[in-house]
Each structure stands twice: as C-alpha cells, then as structure tokens.
LOPAFI-766184 format. One line per 5 residues: number of its first residue (from 1); for each residue z, x, y of C-alpha. Coordinates in nm, 3 decimals. Layout:
residues N
NUM = Z X Y  ...;
***
This chain:
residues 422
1 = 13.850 10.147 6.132  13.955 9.802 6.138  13.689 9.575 6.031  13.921 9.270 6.113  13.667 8.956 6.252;
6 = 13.790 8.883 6.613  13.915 8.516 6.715  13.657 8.329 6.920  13.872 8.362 7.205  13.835 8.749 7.204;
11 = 13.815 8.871 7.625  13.428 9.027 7.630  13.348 9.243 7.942  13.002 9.347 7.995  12.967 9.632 8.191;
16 = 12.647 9.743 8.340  12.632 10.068 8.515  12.403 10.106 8.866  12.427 10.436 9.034  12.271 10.458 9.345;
21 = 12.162 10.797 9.252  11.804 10.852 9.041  11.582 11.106 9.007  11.290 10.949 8.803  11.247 10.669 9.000;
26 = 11.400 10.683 9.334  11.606 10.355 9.388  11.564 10.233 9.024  11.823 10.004 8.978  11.676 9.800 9.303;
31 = 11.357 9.800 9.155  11.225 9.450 9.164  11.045 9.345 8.780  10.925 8.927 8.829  11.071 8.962 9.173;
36 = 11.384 9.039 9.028  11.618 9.357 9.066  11.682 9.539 8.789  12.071 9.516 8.837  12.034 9.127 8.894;
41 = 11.793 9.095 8.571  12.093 9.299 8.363  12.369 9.042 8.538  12.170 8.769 8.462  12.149 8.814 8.106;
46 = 12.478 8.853 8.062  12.612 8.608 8.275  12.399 8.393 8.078  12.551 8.475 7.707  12.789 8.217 7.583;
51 = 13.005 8.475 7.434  13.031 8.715 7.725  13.403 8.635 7.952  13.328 8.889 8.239  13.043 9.097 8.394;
56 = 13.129 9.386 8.596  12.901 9.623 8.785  12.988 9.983 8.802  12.813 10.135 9.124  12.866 10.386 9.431;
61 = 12.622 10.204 9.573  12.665 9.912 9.868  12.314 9.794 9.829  12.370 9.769 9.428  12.691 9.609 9.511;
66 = 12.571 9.355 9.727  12.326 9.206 9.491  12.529 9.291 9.212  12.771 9.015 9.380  12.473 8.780 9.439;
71 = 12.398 8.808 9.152  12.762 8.670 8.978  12.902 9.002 8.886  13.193 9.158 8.954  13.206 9.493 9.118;
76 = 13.388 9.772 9.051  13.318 10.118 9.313  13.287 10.395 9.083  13.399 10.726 9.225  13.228 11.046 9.312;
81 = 13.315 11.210 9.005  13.165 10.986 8.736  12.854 10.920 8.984  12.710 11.204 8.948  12.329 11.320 8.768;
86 = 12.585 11.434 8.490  12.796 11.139 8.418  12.802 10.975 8.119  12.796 10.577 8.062  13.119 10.613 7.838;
91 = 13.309 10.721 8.106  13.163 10.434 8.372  13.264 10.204 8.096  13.617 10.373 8.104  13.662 10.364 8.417;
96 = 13.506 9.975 8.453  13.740 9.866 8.182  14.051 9.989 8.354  13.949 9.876 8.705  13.898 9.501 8.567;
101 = 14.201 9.516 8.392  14.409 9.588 8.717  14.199 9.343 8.907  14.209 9.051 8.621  14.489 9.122 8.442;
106 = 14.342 9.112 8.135  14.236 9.395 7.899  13.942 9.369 7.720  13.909 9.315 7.339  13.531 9.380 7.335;
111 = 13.328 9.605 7.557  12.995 9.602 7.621  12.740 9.871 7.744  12.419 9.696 7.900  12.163 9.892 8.064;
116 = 11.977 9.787 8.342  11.680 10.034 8.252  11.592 9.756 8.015  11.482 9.431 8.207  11.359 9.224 7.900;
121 = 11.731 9.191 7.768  11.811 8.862 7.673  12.135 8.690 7.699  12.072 8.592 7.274  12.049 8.947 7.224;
126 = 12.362 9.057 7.428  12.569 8.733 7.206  12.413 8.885 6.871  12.605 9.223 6.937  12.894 9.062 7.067;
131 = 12.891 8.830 6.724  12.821 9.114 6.498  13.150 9.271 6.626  13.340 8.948 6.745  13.270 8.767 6.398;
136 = 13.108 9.024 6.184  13.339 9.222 6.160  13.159 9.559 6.297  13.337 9.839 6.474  13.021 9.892 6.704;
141 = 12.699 9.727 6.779  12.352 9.791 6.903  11.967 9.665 6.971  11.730 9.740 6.739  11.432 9.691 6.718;
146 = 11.142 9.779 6.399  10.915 10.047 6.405  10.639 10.177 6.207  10.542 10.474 6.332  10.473 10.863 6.211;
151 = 10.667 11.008 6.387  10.598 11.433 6.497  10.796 11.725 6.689  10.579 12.046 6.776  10.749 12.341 6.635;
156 = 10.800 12.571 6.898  11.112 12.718 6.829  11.148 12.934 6.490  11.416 12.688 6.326  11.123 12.425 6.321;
161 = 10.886 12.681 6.228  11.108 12.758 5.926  11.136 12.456 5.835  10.774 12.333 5.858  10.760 12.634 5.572;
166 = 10.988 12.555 5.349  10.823 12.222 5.335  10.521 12.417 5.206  10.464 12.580 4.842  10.426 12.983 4.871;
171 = 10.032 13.000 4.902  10.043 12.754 5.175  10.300 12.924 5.373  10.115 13.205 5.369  9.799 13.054 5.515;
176 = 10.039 12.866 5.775  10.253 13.157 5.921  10.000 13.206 6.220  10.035 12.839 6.244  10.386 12.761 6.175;
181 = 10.480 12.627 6.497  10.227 12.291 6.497  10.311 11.988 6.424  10.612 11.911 6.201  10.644 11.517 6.046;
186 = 10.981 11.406 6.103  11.073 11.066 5.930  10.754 11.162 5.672  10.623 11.401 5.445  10.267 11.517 5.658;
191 = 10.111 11.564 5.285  10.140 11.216 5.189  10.103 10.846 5.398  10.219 10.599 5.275  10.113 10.243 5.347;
196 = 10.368 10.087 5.592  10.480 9.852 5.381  10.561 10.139 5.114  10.756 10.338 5.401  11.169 10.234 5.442;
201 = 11.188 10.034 5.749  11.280 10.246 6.054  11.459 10.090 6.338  11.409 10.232 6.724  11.755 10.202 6.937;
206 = 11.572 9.990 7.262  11.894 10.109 7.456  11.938 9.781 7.615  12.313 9.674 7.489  12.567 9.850 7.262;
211 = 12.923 9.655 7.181  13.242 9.804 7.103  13.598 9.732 7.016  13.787 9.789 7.322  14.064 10.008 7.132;
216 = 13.833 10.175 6.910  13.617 10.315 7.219  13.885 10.449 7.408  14.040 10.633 7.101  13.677 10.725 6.986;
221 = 13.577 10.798 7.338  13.153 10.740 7.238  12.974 10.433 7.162  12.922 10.472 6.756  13.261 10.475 6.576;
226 = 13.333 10.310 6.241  13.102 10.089 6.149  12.767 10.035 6.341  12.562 9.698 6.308  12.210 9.685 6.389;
231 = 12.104 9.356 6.566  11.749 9.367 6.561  11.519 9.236 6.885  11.129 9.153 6.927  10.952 9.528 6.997;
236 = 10.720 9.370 7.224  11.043 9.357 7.494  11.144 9.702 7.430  11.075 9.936 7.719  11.310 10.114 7.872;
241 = 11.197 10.261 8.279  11.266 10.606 8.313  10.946 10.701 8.457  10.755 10.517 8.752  10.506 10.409 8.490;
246 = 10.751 10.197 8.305  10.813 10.055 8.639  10.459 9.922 8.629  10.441 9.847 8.294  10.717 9.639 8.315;
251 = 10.568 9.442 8.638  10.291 9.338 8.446  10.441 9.265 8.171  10.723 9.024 8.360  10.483 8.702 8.381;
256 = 10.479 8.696 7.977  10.748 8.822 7.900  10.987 8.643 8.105  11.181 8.336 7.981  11.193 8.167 8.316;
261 = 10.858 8.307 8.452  10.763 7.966 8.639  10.730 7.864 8.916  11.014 7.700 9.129  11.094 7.367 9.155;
266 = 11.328 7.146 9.436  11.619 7.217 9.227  11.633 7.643 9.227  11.535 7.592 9.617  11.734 7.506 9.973;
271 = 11.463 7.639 10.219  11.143 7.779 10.265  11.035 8.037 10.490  10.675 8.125 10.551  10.512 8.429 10.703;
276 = 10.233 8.375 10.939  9.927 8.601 10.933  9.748 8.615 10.553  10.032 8.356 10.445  9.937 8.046 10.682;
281 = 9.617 8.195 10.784  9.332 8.406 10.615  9.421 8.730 10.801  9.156 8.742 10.962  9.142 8.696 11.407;
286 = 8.889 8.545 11.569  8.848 8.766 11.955  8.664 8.584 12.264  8.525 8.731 12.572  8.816 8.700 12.760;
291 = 9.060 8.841 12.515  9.224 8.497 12.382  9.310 8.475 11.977  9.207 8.183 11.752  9.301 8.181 11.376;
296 = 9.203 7.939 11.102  9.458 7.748 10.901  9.453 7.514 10.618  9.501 7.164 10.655  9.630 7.082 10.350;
301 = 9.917 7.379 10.425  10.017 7.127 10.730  10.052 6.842 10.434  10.223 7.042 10.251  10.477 7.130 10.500;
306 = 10.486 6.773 10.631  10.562 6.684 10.272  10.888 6.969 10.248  10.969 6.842 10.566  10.995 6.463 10.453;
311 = 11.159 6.571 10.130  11.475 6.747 10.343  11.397 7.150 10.302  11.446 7.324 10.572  11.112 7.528 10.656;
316 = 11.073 7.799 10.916  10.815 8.018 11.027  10.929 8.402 11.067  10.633 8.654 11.217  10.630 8.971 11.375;
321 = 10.370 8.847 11.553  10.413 8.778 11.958  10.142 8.508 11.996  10.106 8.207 12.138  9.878 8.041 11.850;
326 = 10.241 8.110 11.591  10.443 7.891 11.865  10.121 7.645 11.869  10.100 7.614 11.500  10.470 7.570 11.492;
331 = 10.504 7.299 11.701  10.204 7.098 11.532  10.395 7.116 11.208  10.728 7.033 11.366  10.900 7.337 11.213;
336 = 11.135 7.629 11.422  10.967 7.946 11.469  11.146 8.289 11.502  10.819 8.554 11.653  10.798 8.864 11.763;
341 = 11.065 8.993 11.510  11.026 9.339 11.394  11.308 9.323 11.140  11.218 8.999 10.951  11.496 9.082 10.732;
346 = 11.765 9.042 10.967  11.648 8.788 11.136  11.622 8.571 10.792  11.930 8.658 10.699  12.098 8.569 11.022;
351 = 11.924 8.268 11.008  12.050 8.157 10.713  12.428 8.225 10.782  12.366 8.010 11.078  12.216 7.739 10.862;
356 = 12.476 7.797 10.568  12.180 7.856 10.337  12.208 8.119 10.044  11.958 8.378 10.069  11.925 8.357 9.714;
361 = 11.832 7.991 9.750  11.593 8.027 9.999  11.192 8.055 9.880  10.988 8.330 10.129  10.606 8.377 10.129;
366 = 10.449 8.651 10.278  10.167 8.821 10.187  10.217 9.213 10.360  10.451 9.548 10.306  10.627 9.409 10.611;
371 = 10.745 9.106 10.398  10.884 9.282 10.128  11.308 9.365 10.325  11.265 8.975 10.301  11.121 8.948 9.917;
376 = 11.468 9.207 9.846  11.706 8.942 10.051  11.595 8.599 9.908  11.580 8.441 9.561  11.249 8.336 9.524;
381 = 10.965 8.556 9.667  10.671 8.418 9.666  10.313 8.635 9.750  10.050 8.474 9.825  9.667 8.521 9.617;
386 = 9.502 8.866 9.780  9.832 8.965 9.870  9.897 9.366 9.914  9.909 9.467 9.542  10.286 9.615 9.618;
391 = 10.376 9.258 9.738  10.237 9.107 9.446  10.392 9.301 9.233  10.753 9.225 9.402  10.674 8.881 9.357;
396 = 10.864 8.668 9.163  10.568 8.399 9.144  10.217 8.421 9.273  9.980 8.150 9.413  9.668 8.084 9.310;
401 = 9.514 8.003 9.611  9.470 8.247 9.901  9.618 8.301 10.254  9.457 8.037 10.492  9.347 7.836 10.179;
406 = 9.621 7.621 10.011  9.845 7.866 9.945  10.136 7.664 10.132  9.997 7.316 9.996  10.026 7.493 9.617;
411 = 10.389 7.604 9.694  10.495 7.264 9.815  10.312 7.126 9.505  10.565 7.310 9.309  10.851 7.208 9.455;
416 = 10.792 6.877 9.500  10.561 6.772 9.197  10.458 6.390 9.223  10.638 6.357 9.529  10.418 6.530 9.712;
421 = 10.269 6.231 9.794  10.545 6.021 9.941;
***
C-alpha cells in the first residue's frame, strides 16, 4: 500500500451516515443528547476539525436531512437499496463519495467514516485520524481507546467447548467435559491474572471515526487495508447507543461530558420564546366561584424580560393555552403573544420566517411534552427546574430555578450577564 504522507492540501470528506430506519432505538439518529441531535452532534464535530474540507450526510430521511442542513452539512439522498437493515456503511460511504464528487467536482483524497451512534466525538479526535493518514503516513485510521478488562465468551457451541479443553492438561479435561461449555477467557489465560500493568495493553475500537485513503477504499472495498493506525481517545467518552439505555446514559452524561455544555450567552442567541404555563408560571391555577382563572408569576421574570427587551431580542410568548390571563400577562410585559396554538411547532417556525430569525438561533423554554416539536426546531432548548423529566432530558441547558420562580429572570441573566442591569 502506499504509505506516501499526503500534502496539507489533501480534499477530506467526512461522511456520516443517518438512516431513517432503526430498530433499537426507533428514530435514533434524531435522538436529542445536551439538546442536541445525534446527526447535528456528528456534523458538528466535524465541521469543527481544522483538517476536515467537506461534511456530507448520507440519509433517506427528510427529517435527518433537514437538520443535517441546519446543521452545515451537505446532503446526499441515499437510495432504497443501500438504506436498508442490511446495508453496510462502506457502501453509504461509496455511494457519498461519488455523489459529492458529481456535486463538487472534486474527488476525495481522504475519506472519513463518522458515526453518529457516538455523540462524545470530538472534532481533535476526527483531525488525529485524518493526521495519522494525511501526515502519518497510514493507509487507514481509527479511535481507540485503552482497556483493561478480562475479557469472557460462554462456550456454547462445541468449537469453544474444544477449545476451552485443549487449554486444559488431560486430568482437568476430564473433570471439565460436563462443564466444557462455561466460560472461556479470551484475551487471558483463566488460570493465571496478571496485574494490569503486567497484561499488554488492549485497545477497544469506540466506533466513532475511521479514515481512509480515498483510492485505497474503493479498491479495498472495507475500512482496514494496509496499514491501520490507532489514534487513541479518553474511555470515559466512549459509548456507542445501540440500545435505549445508551440513550440515557448518554443524556446524563452530556452536562460533563460536553465541551460546550454552558449555558448561552447574547452572542449564540437572536430570540427568545417562552412557554406559558410551568415556564412563566408555577403550573399551578387558581379557580373562583364564578369560574374565572388567576395564575401567579414572578416578578423578577417581568425584569428579566424588560431587560431582553431593552437589550434588542426579540421575545414572544407561544401557549396552547386560550386564556385571557396569557393575553394579560403579555401585554404587561410588552411582548407579542401567539395562544391557543395546538401545533407550537409550526407556529414558531412560521414565526420566525416572518421575522427572518434562524430557528437554530432562537432560545425556547418550556417546561411540558407539548414543548418538545419546539425543543427539535430551535437551537437552544431550554427546560425549566421541575420540568417533565423527558423535557429535561431534551434540554440543551436547564435552570435552576423553577417555573413561576425566576426561571425567566435566570435565562435573561445568562444572556445578558452584567447588563442585566441597564
């Protein structure tokens, strides 16, 4: 294989491929981890490399697609016939490579595979594979990452059975035959344990990003020809969501594990939008004799929002609510109100094409399942403390304070920092 260093101006395409399509967890690639999808985590990363030239997004998906695009990736539609449960990633990566060719009219010298199953990828990690190829020298690529661990396969079949014996001396066979298919060590010998620091170091493949030179992967067709280098990553962001476990495991892990996991500021932020009920209030209605609604509020939410307002944000309140206290509260804070909407979704995203406001600019706080269509549209979803666990954990930040107790005040405190006050 040709081992040749490539020239700094090498053409790198990432590729990261989204099918709609998953049986584990249902809508995977949507997912939201730290209030981010997992395709828009995956584009991130790589958009963020310095020595990645294109991203492209390989999906049959529309919804994928869209925020694939928001995101800053290219899209290429992958047909029925690699989309299926039996496709393989080479041959999305085929087909991506051609399809940006045509569009760009330029081929790629390096390829890249990066996985959106892995949402703790970092964009260091995606330039240390394209470096070990680009200026290394390597054929292939991959994440690493160290591991320690005995690791076992129960022998159930009689090839591991055999083998488990032949592992053994005569009189212990013997005494194992009726036992033969138990546990069988696979990167040690069961009889002895070595301290780890005795043991060859084993590296786990975290499946996050494999590189490639273009020519050798389409004449190799797979991912490991000639020579492989192994760029090693932290293990504490290895996990890889196959199962709707990892899902979870992955939303808590987000708030520490995230580079950016902060809260907003003025400058990641055009508008805010702010649910009603539980956001602005404490969820709770207060009932008289003759039927008529009262609700308490928080007066320093109505600084707050005073304060956005001065500062130039846009604010609006959006509830599905039809009451008159929303329209009351509204026009006390001197902000629009859209009520009575039962999709909040399209209604904020209507609203901002009227406004020319990207939805991925715009910061939403809710605090309900009926917020989250509107925590999948915007950039910055924000729940609110006692929010519905699901909303929480769709969240990109969380305040401290609760519905009907700050929680608007503490969101304008991020954004505007000392000049809150002016």
């Amino acid at each position: 294989m040709n081992q040749t260093p490539q020239t700094a101006s090498a053409h790198v395409l990432a590729v990261i491929p989204a099918r709609g399509g998953s049986k584990g967890v249902p809508g995977k690639n949507l997912a939201p981890v730290g209030g981010v999808p997992l395709v828009a985590r995956a584009v991130r990363a790589c958009t963020g490399a310095r020595r990645v030239t294109a991203v492209v997004v390989s999906t049959d998906d529309p919804s994928i697609a869209e925020v694939a695009r928001t995101a800053g990736a290219e899209v290429v539609l992958r047909p029925q016939s690699i989309a299926g449960d039996t496709a393989t990633s080479e041959a999305a990566v085929l087909h991506a490579m051609d399809a940006h060719a045509a569009m760009s009219g330029i081929p790629a010298d390096v390829v890249l595979l990066v996985q959106c199953t892995s949402p703790f990828i970092t964009s260091e990690e995606i330039d240390g594979v394209v470096a070990a190829v680009t200026e290394d020298g390597a054929d292939t690529a991959h994440t690493v990452a160290p591991f320690h661990g005995f690791v076992w396969r129960d022998a159930t079949d009689a090839t591991d059975a055999m083998d488990a014996m032949d592992a053994m001396d005569t009189a212990e066979a013997e005494t194992a035959i009726p036992a033969a298919a138990g546990g069988v060590g696979v990167n040690h010998d069961k009889a002895t344990r070595p301290r780890r620091q005795d043991r060859p170091q084993d590296l786990l493949e975290t499946g996050a990003a494999y590189g490639m030179r273009a020519a050798g992967f389409r004449a190799a067709g797979h991912r490991f020809f000639g020579r492989t280098a192994l760029v090693r990553t932290d293990p504490a962001r290895v996990l890889e969501i196959d199962e709707p476990a990892d899902l979870e495991r992955a939303r808590a892990l987000a708030p520490l594990l995230d580079p950016h996991a902060a809260t907003p500021t003025a400058d990641d932020v055009d508008a805010v939008v702010l649910d009603f009920d539980g956001t602005q209030t404490d969820d709770r209605v207060l009932i008289d004799a003759d039927g008529h609604e009262a609700v308490t509020v928080h007066r320093g939410d109505g600084l707050g929002i005073a304060a956005l307002r001065r500062s130039g944000l846009p604010v609006l309140i959006l509830s599905t609510e039809t009451n008159p206290v929303v329209a009351a509260r509204a026009r006390k804070l001197q902000v629009p109100v859209l009520h009575g909407i039962d999709r909040k979704d399209l209604a904020l995203k209507q609203w901002c094409e009227e406004n020319g406001i990207a939805p991925e600019r715009v910061l939403y706080a809710g605090n309900d399942v009926n917020d989250l269509p509107c925590f999948g549209l915007v950039g910055w979803p924000v729940a609110v403390a006692g929010a519905h666990d699901v909303v929480r954990a769709a969240a990109r930040a969380v305040t401290t304070a609760h519905g009907g107790h700050g929680a608007i005040r503490e969101i304008a405190a991020w954004l505007l920092g000392p000049n809150l006050a002016r």
